[in-house]
N, C-alpha and C positions, 0 to 999 in steps of 0.2 A: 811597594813599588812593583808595576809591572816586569814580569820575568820578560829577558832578552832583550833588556831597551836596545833600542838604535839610535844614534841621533837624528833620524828624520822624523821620529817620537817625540822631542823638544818641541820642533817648527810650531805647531799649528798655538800650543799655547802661550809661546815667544811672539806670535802673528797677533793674539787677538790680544795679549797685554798691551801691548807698543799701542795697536790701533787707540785701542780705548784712553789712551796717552795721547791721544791724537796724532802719530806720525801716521805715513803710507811707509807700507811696507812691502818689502822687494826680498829675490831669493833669488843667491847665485849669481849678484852684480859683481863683477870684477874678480870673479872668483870668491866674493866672500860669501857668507852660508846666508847672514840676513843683513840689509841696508834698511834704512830708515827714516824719512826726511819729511820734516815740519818746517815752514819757513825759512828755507833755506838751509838750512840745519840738516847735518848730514851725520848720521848713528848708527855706527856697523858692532853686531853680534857675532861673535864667532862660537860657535856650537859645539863641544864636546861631550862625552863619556865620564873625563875626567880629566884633572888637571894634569898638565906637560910641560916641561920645555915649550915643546912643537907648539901649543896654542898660546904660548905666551910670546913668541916672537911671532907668530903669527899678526897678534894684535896690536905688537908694536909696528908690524909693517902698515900696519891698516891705519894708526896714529897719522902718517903720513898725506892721507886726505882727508879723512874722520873728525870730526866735532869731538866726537865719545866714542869711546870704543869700549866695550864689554864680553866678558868672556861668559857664556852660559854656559851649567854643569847640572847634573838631578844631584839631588840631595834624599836620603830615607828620611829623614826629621829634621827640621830646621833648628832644633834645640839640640842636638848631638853632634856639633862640626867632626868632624875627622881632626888628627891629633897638629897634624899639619897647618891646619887652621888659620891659626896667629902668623903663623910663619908665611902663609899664603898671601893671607890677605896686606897685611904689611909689603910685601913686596909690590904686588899689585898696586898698594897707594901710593907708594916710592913710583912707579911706574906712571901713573893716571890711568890705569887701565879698570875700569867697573867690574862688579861679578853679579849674576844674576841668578840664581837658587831657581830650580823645577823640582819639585815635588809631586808624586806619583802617587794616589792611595785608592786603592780597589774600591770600585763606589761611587768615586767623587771624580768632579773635574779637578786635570792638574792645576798646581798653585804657583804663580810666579812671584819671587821677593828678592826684590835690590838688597843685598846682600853688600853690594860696599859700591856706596851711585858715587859719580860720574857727573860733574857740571859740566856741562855744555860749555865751550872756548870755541865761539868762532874764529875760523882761519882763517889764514889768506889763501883765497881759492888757488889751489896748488892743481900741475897739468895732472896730480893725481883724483886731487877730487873730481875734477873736471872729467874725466873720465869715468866718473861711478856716475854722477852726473848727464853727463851725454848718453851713458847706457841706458838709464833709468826712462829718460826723455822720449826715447828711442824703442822704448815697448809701447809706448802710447797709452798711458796711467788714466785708465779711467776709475770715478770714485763714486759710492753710493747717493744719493740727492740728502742731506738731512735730514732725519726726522726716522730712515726707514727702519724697523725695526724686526719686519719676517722676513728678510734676504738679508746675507751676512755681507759684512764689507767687500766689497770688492778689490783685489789687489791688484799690481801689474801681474805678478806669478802666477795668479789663480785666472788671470785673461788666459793666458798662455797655453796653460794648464786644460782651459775649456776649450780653446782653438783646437788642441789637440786631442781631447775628447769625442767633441763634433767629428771631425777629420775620419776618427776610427770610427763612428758610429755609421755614418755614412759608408764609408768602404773597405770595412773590416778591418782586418789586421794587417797593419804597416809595421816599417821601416821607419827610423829616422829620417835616412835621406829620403825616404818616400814623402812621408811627412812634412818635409823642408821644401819640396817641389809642391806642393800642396801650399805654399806660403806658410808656412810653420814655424816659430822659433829659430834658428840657429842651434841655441842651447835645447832642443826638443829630446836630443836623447840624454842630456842629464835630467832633464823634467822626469824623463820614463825612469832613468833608472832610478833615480834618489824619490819619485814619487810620493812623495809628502803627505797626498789625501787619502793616498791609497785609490785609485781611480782607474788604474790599470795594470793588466795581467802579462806578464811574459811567457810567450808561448812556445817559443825556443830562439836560439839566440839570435838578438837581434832585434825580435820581430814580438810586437805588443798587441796586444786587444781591449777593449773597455771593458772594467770591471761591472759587477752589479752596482758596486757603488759610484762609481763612474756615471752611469746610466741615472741614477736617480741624482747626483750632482748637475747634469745635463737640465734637469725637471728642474731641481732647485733654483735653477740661474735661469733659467728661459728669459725671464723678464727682462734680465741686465746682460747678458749673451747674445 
């Protein structure tokens, strides 16, 4: 496993599992870390280090508008649980709460495994859902055309994400609120700081620039941007 994970080291292979599952997926809806939504169907991740109390009431709050809800954790081996395990996982199915395995091996893309799934129960659309819902709506979710297969999915996060890339390429280093006056986000300086792609640099506080990889992110999406 890579030294010093962070949890915004989960997102991009928690992003392209779901996709290929066929949901859209969304970042930092409602506050939660990742949303999900396939026909109506609504599947919130919530992203840790490692398991807690804290993320497991977490996910119960999220039960509240959520189809499914699952807690994501890296694992060094999928054949080595931690001794907690049984103990873990049991409770979590007593709950209905899913777990989802990330796996890290120098070399390789990481590996995502349901770990203990999660059937889908639609609800009745609660003013909670409705709210993940309205937000989601409300980025303006554009989606790849079928069939594409040299330009990666397009999310609402990663619109976002490029809005705000352009933004700094264009006229250097911003500000959030600079940013937001620019028609940016709301959520623009969580974008910066939890920066998922890695797509931009902090240049002292506050105040962000585009990364190198930012800039060839830029190239990559021209098409769909």
């Amino acid at each position: 496993m890579k030294s010093e994970l962070r949890e915004i080291d989960l997102y991009p292979p928690l992003e392209k599992f779901l996709t290929h599952q066929g949901y859209l997926v969304h970042a930092e809806v409602v506050l939660s870390d990742i949303s999900a939504t396939k026909e109506g169907m609504l599947l919130v991740v919530e992203v840790k280090l490692r398991f807690n109390l804290d993320v497991i009431l977490q996910a119960l709050e999220r039960q509240r508008a959520a189809d499914a809800v699952y807690i994501a954790v890296p694992i060094r081996n999928f054949r080595r649980y931690p001794q907690r395990w049984k103990t873990i996982r049991a409770l979590c199915s007593r709950l209905s709460i899913g777990i989802l395995f990330v796996r890290f091996v120098d070399g390789r893309d990481p590996e995502v495994e349901v770990a203990l799934p999660r059937k889908e129960v639609a609800r009745r659309t609660s003013k909670e859902k409705l709210l993940f819902l309205q937000e989601i709506e409300q980025r303006g979710v554009n989606r790849n055309t079928g069939g594409c297969t040299r330009v990666p999915l397009f999310t609402a996060y990663r619109k976002e994400a490029l809005r705000i890339a352009r933004c700094l390429k264009e006229h250097g280093p911003l500000s959030p609120r600079e940013l937001r006056t620019l028609g940016c986000a709301s959520a623009s300086g969580s974008i910066l700081l939890k920066n998922y792609y890695g797509w931009f640099q902090r240049i002292e506080r506050g105040v962000y620039q585009l990364s190198e990889k930012g800039r060839k992110a830029l190239e990559e999406y021209s098409s769909v941007s």
